[in-house]
DSSP file (Angstrom, degrees, kcal/mol; ACC not computed):
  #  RESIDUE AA STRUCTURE BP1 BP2  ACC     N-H-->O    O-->H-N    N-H-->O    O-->H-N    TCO  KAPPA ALPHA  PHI   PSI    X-CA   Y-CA   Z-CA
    1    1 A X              0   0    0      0, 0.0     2,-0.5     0, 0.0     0, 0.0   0.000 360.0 360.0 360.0 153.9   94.4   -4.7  -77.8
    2    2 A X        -     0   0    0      1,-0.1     3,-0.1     3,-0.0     0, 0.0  -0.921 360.0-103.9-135.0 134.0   94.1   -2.9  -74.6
    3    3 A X        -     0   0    0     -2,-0.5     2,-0.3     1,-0.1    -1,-0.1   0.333  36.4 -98.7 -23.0 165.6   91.9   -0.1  -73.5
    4    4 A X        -     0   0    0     70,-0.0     2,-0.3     2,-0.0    -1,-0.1  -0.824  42.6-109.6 -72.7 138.3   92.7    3.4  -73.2
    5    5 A X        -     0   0    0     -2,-0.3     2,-0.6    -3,-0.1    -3,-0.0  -0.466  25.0-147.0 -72.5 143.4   93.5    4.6  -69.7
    6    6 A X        -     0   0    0     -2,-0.3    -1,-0.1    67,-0.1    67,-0.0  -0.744  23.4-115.1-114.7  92.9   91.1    6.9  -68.0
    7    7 A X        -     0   0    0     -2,-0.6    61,-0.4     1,-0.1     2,-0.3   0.437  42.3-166.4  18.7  94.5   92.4    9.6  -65.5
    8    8 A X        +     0   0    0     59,-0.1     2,-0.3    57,-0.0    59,-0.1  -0.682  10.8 177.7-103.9 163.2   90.9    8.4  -62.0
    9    9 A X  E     -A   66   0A   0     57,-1.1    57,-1.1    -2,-0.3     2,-1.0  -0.955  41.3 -79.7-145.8-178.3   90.8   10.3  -58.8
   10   10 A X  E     -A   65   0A   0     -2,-0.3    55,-0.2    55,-0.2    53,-0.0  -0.627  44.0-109.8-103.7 151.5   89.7    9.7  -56.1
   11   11 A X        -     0   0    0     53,-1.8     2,-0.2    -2,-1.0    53,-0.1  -0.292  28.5-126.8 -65.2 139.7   85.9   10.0  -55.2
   12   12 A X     >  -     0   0    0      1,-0.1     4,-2.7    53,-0.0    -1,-0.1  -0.534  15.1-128.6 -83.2 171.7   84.9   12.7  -52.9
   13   13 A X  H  > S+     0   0    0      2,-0.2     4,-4.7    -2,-0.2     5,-0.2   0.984 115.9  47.2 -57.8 -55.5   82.6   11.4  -49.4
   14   14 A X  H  > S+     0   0    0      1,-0.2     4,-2.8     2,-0.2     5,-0.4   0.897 113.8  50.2 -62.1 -48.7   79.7   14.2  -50.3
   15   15 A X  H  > S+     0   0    0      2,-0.2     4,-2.6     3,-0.2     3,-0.4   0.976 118.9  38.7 -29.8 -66.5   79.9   12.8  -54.3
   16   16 A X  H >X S+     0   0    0     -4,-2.7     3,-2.1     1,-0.3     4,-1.0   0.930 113.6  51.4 -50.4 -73.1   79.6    9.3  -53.0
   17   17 A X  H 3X S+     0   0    0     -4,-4.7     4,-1.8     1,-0.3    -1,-0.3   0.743 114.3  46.4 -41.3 -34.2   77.0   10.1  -50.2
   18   18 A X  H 3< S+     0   0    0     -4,-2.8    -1,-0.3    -3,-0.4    -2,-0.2   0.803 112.1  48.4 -98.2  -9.6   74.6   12.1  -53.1
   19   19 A X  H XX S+     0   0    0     -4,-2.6     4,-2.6    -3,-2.1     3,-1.2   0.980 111.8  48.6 -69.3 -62.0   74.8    9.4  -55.8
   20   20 A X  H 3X S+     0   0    0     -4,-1.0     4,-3.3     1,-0.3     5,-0.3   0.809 112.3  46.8 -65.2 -28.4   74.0    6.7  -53.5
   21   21 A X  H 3< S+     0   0    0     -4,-1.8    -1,-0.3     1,-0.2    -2,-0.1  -0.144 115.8  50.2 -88.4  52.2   70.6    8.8  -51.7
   22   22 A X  H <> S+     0   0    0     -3,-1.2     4,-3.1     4,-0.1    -2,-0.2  -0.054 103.9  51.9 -81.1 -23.4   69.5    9.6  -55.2
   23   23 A X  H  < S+     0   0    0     -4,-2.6    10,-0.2    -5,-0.2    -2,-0.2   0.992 110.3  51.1 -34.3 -71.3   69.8    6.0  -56.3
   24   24 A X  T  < S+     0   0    0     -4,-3.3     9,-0.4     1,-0.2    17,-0.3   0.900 121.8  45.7 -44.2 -26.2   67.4    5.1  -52.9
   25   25 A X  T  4 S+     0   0    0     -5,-0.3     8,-6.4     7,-0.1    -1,-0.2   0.990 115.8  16.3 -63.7 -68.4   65.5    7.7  -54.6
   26   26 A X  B  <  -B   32   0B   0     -4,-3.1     2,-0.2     6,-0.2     6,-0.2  -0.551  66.6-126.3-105.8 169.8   64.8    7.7  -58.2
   27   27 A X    >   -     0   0    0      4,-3.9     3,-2.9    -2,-0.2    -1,-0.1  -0.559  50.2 -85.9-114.5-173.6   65.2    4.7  -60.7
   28   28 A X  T 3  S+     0   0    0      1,-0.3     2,-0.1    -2,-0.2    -1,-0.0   0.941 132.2  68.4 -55.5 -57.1   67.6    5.4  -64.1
   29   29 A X  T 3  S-     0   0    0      1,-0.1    -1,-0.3    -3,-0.0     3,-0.1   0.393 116.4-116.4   9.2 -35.1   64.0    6.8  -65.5
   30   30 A X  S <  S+     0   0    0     -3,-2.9     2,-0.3     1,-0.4    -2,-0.1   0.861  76.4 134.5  50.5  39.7   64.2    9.9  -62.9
   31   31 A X        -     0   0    0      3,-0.0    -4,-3.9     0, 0.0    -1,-0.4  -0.842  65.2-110.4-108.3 155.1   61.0    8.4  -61.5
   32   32 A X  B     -B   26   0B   0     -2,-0.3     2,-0.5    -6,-0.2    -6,-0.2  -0.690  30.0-119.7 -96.8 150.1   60.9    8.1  -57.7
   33   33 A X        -     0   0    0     -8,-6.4     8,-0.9    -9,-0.4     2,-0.1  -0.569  25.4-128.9 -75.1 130.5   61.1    4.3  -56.4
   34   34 A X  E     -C   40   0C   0     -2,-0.5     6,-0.3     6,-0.2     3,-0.1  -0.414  21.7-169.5 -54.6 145.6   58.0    3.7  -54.6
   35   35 A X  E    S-     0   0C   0      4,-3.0     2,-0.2     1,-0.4    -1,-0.2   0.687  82.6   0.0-115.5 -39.0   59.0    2.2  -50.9
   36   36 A X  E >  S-C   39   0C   0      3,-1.3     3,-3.9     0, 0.0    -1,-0.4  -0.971 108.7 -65.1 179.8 126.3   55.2    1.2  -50.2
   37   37 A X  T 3  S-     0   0    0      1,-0.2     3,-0.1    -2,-0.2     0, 0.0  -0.095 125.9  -1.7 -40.2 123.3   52.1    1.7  -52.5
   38   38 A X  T 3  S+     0   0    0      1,-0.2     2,-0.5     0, 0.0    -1,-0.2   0.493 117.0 107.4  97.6   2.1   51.4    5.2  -53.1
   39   39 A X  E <   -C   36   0C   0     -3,-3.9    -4,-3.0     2,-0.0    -3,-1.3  -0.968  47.9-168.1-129.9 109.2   54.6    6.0  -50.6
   40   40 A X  E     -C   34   0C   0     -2,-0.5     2,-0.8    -6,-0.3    -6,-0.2  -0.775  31.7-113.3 -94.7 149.0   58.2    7.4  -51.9
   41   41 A X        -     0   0    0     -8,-0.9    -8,-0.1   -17,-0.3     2,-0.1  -0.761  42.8-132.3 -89.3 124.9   60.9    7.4  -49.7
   42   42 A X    >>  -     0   0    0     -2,-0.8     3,-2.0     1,-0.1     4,-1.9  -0.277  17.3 -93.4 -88.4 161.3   61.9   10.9  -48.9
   43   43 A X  H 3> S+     0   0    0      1,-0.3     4,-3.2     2,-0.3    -1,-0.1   0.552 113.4  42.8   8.8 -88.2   64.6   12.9  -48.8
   44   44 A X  H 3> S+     0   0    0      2,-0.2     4,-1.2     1,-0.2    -1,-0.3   0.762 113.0  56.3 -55.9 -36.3   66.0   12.9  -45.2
   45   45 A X  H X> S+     0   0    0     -3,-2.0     4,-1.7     2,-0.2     3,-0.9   0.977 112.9  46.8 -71.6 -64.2   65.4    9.0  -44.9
   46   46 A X  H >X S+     0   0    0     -4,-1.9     3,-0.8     1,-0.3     4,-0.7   0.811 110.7  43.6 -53.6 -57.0   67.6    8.9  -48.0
   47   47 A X  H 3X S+     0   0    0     -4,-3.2     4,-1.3     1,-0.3    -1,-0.3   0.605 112.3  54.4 -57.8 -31.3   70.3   10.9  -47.3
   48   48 A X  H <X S+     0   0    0     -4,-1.2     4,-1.1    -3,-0.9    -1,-0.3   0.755 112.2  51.4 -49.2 -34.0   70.5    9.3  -43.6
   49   49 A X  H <X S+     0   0    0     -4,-1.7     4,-1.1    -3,-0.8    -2,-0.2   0.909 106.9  50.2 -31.1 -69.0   70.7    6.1  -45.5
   50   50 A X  H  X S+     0   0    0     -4,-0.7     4,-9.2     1,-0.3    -2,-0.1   0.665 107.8  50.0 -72.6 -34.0   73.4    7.2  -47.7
   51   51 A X  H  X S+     0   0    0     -4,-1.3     4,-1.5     2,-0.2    -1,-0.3   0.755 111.9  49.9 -80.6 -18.5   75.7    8.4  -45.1
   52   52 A X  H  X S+     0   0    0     -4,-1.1     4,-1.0     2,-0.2    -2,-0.2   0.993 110.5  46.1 -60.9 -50.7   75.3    5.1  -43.1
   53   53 A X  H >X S+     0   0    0     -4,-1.1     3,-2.5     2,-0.2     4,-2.1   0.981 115.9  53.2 -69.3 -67.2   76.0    2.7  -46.4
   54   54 A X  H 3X S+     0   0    0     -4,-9.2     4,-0.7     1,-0.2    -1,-0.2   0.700 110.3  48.9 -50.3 -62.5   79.2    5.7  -46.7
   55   55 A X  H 3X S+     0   0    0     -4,-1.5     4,-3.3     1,-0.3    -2,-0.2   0.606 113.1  41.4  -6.2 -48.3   80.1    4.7  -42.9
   56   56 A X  H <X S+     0   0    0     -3,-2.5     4,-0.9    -4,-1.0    -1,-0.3   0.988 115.4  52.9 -77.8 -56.4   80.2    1.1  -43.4
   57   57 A X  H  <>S+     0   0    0     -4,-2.1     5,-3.5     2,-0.2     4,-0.3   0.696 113.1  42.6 -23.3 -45.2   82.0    1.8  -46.8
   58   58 A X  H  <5S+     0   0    0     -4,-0.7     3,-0.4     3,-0.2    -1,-0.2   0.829 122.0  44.7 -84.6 -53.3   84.9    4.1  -44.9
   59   59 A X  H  <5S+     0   0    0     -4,-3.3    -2,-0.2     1,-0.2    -1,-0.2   0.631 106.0  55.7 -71.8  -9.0   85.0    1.3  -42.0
   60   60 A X  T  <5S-     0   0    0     -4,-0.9    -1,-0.2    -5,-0.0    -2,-0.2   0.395 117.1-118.1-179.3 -51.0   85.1   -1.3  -44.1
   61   61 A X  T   5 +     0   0    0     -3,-0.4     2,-0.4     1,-0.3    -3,-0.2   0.799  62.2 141.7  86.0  44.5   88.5    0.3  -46.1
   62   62 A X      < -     0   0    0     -5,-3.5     2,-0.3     2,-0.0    -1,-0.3  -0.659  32.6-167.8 -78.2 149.4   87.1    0.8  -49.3
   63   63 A X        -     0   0    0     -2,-0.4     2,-0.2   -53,-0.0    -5,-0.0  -0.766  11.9-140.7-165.9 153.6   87.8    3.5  -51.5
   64   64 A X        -     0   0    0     -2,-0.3   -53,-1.8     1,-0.1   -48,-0.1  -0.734   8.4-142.5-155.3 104.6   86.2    4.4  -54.2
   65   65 A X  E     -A   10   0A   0    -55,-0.2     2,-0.3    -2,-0.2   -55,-0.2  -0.082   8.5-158.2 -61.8 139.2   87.5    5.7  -57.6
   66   66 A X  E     -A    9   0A   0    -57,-1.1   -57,-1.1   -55,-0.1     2,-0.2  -0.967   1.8-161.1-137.2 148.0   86.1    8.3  -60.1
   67   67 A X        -     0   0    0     -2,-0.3   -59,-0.1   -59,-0.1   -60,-0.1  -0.758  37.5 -91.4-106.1-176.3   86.7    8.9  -63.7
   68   68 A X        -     0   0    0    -61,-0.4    -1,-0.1    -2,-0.2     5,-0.1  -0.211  66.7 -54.5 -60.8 169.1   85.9   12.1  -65.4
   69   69 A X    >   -     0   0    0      1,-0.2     3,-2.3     3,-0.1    -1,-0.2  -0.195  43.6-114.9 -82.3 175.6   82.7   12.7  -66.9
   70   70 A X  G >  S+     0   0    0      1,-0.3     3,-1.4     2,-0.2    -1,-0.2   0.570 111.3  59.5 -73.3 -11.2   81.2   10.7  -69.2
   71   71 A X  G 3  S+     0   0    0      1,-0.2    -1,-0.3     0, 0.0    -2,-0.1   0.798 109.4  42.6 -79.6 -19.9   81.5   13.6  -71.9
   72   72 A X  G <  S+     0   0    0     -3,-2.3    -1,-0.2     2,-0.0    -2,-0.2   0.342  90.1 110.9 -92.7  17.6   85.1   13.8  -71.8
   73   73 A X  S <  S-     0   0    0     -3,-1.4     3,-0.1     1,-0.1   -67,-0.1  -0.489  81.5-103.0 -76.7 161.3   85.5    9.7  -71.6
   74   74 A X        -     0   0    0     -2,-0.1    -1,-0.1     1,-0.1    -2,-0.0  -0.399  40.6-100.9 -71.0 157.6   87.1    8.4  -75.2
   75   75 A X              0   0    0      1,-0.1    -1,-0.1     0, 0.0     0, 0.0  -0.260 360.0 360.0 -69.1 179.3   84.6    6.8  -77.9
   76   76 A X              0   0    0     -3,-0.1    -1,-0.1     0, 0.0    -2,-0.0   0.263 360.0 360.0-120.2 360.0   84.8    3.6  -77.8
């Protein structure tokens, strides 16, 4: 039996770029990851981060899929 399809598009840069600096950021939890006891990594370090990791991503010739969200996905 075979899945249902789900409607992709393609991911925008700025999408990519802010999932990946709130990953470095927070854990699934919305707690922030500690870098160093007592020490979170902030903001501007993430988001420079994020746009490198997109860089490499972009040189690299990925690209990077999105479905809609997860409240319009079918049950399963």
């Amino acid at each position: 039996m075979s899945e249902p399809r789900v409607p992709l598009r393609l991911a925008d840069p700025a999408e990519i770029a802010g999932q990946i600096s709130l990953a470095l950021r927070y854990d699934e939890r919305g707690r922030s990851r500690p870098v160093a006891p007592g020490k979170v990594l902030g903001e501007f370090v993430a988001d420079q981060t994020a746009e490198a990791v997109l860089r490499m991503l972009e040189r690299g010739g990925y690209v990077i899929m999105k479905t809609p969200a997860p409240a319009t996905l079918p049950a399963q």
